[in-house]
C-alpha positions as CSV (number, residue, x, y, z in Angstrom):
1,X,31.5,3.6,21.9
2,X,28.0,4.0,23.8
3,X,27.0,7.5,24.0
4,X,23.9,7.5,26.1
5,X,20.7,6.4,26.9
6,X,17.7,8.4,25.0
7,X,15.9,10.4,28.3
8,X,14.5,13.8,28.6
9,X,17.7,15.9,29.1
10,X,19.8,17.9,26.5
11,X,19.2,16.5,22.2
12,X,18.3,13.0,22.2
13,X,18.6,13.4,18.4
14,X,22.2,12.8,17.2
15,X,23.3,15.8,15.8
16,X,23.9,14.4,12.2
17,X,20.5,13.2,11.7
18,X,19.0,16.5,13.4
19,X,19.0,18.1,9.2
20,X,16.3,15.8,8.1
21,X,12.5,16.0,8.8
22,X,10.6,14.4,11.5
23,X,7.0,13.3,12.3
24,X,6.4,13.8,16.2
25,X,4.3,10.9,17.9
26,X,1.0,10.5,19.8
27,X,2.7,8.4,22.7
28,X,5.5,6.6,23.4
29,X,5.7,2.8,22.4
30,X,2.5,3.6,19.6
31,X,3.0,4.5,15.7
32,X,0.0,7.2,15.5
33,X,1.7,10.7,14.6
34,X,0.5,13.6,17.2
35,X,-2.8,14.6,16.6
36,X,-3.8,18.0,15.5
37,X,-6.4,20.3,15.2
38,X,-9.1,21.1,12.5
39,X,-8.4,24.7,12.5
40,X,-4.7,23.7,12.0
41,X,-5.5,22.5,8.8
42,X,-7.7,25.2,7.8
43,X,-5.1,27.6,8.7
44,X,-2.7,25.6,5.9
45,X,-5.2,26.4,3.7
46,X,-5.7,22.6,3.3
47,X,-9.1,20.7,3.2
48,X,-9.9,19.1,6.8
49,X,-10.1,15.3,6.3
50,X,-13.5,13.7,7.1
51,X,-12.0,10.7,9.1
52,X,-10.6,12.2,12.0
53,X,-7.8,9.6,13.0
54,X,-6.4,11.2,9.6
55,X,-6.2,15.0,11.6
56,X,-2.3,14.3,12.3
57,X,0.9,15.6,11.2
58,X,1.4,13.0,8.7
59,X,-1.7,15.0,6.7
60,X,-1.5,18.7,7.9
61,X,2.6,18.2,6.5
62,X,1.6,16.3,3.4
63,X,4.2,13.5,4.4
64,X,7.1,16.2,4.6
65,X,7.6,16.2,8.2
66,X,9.0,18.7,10.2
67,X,12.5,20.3,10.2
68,X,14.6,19.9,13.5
69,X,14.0,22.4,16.4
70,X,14.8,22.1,20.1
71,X,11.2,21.7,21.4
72,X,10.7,18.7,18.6
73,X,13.7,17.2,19.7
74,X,12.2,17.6,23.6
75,X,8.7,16.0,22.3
76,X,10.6,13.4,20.6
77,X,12.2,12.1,23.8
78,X,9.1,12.4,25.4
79,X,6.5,10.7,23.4
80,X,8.6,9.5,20.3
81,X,8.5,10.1,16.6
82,X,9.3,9.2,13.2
83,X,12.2,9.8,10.9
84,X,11.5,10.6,7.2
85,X,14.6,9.3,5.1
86,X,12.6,11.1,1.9
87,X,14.8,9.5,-0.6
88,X,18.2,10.9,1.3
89,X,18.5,8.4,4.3
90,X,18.2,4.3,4.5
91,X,17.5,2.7,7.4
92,X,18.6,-0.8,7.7
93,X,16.3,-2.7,10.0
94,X,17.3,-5.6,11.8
95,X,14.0,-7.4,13.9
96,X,14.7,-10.8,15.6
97,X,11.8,-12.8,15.5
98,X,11.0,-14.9,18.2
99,X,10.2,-18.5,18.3
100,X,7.1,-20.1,20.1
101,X,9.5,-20.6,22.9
102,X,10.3,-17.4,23.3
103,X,14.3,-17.9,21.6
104,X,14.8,-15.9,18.2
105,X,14.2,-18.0,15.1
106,X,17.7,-16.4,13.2
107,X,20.3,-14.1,14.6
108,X,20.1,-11.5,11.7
109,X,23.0,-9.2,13.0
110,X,25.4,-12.3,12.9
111,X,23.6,-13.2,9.6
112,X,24.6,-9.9,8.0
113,X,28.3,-9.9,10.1
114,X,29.0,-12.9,7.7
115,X,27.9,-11.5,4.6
116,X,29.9,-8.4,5.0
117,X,32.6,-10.7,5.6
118,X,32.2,-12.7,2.9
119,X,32.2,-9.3,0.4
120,X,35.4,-8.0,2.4
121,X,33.5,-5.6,4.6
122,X,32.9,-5.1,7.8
123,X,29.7,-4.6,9.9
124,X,30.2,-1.9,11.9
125,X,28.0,-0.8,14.5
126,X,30.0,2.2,15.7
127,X,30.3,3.4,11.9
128,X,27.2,4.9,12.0
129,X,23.8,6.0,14.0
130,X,23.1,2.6,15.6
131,X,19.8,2.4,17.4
132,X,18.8,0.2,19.9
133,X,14.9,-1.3,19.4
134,X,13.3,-2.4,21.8
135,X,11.0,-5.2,19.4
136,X,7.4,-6.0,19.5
137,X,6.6,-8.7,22.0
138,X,3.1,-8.5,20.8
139,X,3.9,-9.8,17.1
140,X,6.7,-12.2,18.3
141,X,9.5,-10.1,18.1
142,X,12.5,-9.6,20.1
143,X,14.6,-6.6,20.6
144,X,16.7,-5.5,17.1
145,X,18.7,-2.9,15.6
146,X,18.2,0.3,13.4
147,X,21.3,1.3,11.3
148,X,21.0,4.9,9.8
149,X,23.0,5.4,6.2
150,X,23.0,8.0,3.4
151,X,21.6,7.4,0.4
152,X,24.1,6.6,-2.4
153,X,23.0,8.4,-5.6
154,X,25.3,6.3,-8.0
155,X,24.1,3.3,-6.0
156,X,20.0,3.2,-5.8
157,X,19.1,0.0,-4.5
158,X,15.9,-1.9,-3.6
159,X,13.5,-1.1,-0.8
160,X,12.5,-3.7,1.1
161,X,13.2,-7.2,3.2
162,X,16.5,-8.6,1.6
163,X,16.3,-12.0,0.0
164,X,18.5,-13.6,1.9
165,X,17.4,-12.4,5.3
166,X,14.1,-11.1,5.1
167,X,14.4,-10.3,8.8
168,X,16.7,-7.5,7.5
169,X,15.1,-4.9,5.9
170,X,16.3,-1.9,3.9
171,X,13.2,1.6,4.8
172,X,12.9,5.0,3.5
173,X,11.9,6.1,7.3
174,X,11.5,4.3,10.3
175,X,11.1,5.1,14.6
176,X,13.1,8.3,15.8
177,X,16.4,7.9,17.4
178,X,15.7,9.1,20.6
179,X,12.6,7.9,21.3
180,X,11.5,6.2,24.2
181,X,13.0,3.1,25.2
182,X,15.6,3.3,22.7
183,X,20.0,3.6,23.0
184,X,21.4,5.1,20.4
185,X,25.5,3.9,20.3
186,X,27.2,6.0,18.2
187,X,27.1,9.8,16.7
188,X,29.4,10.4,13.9
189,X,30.7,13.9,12.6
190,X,29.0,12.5,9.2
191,X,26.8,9.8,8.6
192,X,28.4,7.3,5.9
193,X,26.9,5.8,2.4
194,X,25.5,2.9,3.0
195,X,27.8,0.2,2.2
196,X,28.4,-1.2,-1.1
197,X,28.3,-4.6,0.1
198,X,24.7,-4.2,1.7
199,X,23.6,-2.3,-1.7
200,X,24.5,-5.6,-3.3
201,X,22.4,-8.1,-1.1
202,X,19.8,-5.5,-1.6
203,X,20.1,-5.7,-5.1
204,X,17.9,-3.7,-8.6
205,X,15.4,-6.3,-8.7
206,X,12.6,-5.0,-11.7
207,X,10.1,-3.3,-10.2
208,X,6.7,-5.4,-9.4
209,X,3.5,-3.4,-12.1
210,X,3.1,0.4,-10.3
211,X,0.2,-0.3,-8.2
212,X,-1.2,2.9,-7.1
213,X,-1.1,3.9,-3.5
214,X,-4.8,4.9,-3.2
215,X,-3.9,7.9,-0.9
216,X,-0.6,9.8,-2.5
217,X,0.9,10.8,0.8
218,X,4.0,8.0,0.7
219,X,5.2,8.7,-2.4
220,X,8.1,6.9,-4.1
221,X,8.6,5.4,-0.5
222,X,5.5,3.4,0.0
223,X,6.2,2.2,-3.7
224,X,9.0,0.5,-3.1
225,X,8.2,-0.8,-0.2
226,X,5.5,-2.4,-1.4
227,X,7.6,-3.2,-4.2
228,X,9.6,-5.0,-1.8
229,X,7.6,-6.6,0.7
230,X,5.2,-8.2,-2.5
231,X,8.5,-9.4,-4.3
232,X,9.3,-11.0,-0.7
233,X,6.6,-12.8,-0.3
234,X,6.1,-14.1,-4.2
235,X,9.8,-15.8,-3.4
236,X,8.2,-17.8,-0.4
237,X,9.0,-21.2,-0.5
238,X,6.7,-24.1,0.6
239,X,6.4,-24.2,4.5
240,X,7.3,-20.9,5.0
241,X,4.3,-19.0,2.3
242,X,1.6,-18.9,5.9
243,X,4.1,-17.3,8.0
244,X,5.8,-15.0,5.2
245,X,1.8,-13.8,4.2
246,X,1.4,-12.7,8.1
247,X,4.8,-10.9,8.2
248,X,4.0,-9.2,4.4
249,X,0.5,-8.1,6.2
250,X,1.9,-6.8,9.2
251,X,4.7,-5.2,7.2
252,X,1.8,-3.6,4.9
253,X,-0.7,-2.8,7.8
254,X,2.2,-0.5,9.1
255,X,1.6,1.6,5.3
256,X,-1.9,1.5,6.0
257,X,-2.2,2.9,9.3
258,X,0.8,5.6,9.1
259,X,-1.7,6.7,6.1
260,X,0.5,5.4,3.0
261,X,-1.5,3.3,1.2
262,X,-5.8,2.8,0.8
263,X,-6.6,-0.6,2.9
264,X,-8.3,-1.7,-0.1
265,X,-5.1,-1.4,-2.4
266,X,-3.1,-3.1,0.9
267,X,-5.7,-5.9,0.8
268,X,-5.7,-6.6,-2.9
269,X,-2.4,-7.0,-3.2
270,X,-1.8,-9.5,-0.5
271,X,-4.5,-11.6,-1.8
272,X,-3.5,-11.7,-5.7
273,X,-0.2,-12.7,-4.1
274,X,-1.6,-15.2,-2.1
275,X,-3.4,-16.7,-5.5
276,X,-0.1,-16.4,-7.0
277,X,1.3,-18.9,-4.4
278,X,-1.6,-21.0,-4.6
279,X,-2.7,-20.3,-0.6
280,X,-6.2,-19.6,-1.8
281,X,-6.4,-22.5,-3.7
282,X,-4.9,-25.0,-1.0
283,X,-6.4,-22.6,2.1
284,X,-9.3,-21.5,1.0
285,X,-9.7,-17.6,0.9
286,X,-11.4,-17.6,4.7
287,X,-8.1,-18.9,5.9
288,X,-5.9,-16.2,3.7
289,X,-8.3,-13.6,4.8
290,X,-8.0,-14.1,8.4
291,X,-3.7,-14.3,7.9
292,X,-4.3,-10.8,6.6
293,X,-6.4,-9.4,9.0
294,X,-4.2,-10.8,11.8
295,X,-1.3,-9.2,10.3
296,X,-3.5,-5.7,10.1
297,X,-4.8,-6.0,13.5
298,X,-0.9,-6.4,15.1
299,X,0.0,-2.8,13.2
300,X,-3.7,-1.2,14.2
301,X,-4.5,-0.9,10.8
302,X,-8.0,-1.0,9.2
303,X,-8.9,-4.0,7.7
304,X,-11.8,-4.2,4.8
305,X,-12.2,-7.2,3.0
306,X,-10.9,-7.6,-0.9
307,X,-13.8,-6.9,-3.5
């Protein structure tokens, strides 16, 4: 049953999720986390970072976020923010990408209906915290859905785009409920497992060689995501490897510019797995290099050649 629509009046943040640990944003509609001080760092007793887009709460909280508190919830409805799962929550994110024409390419909410169906479940959207997105028409996206679960501990399952559907994605964190522009539809007393039935699509694939994050702030997170967004793309099949290497860099510009992962790490590992495909032997590595840098441009990441 619809709740309400997120705006700046009483907790935007549904009361189940308000336990975990959030990263407030710069401004609404943007994914930089709120800026901060040098002397906020210094007062942490933590080194001040030399680039200055990395003086945010991101750094000065060493990815840990910060607990729930009226006036965060207040600066979450006003400028937006993050939501760290940290290994206890799963976000299921559904995007709808768009066609040149402007019509989605695969409805991935009807996609998913039918495989909970087909396993004897039921997608339900009033099970759990059901957010509202509002897409991003910039990267040829319509509007989709965020689904929040709980972690199963008997159950870990693979980070990442699901192989069937990689327009459906399983993240360790992911936008706020209750930031701008978003509904959320539902506020349970408790926030389920996530279903059995999704844990199997996502599956226990073995894990790609531990490629290391260059920065240490995403932890086990930015891992797996990686993890899953390589594994993705390495199962692209002819016609579809172009278009799956921009989604894999825009999916991997995101770790970049939230601070999870060194762009040169980010950039090597999209190319080797664009060699694996063969792109840079039928493209050229000017043509695979601009795919990446497009992809890094739509999530404001920095971009730095492969060495």
């Amino acid at each position: 049953m619809p709740k309400r629509e997120s705006r700046c009046s009483g907790y935007v943040v549904p009361a189940v999720l308000r336990g975990a640990m959030f990263v407030p944003g710069q401004a609404p509609g943007r994914r930089e986390p709120a800026r901060v001080t040098s002397g906020a760092f210094t007062a942490a007793g933590l080194p001040v970072p030399g680039d200055p887009a990395q003086r945010n709460v991101y750094q000065l909280t060493r990815r840990k976020g910060l607990p729930w508190t009226p006036g965060l919830d207040g600066h979450i409805c006003r400028r937006g923010g993050e939501l760290l799962g940290r290994g206890e929550l799963i976000l299921v994110d559904i995007d709808s990408p768009a066609a040149v024409d402007g019509t989605p390419l695969v409805n991935a909410v009807r996609w998913l209906a039918d495989r909970a169906v087909e396993a004897g479940g039921l997608l339900d959207l009033s099970a759990t915290v059901s957010v509202r997105t509002p897409g991003h028409p910039d990267s040829g996206h319509l509007p989709g859905w965020h689904l929040w679960y709980r972690a199963g501990p008997a159950c870990p399952v693979r980070m990442g785009p699901l192989a069937g559907c990689h327009a459906v994605e399983l993240r360790p964190r992911g936008t706020c409920p209750g930031s701008p522009g978003y509904v959320v539809w539902a506020e349970p007393d408790q926030l389920p497992v996530l279903p059995p039935w999704i844990a199997a699509l996502a599956g226990h694939l073995p894990r790609l060689p531990a490629i290391s994050t260059g920065t240490g702030h995403g932890g086990w997170g930015a891992q797996a995501r990686l993890d899953g967004i390589i594994g993705r793309l390495l199962a692209a099949r002819r016609g579809e490897r172009n278009r799956l290497l921009f989604w894999a860099s825009l999916r991997i510009g995101e770790l970049v510019a939230d601070g999870d992962l060194d762009t040169g790490v980010a950039v090597r590992a999209l190319t080797d797995a664009a060699a694996r495909l063969g792109l840079v032997r039928e493209d050229g590595q000017r043509a695979v290099a601009a795919t990446i840098r497009s992809g890094f441009e739509h999530a404001e990441a920095e971009y730095e050649p492969s060495r």
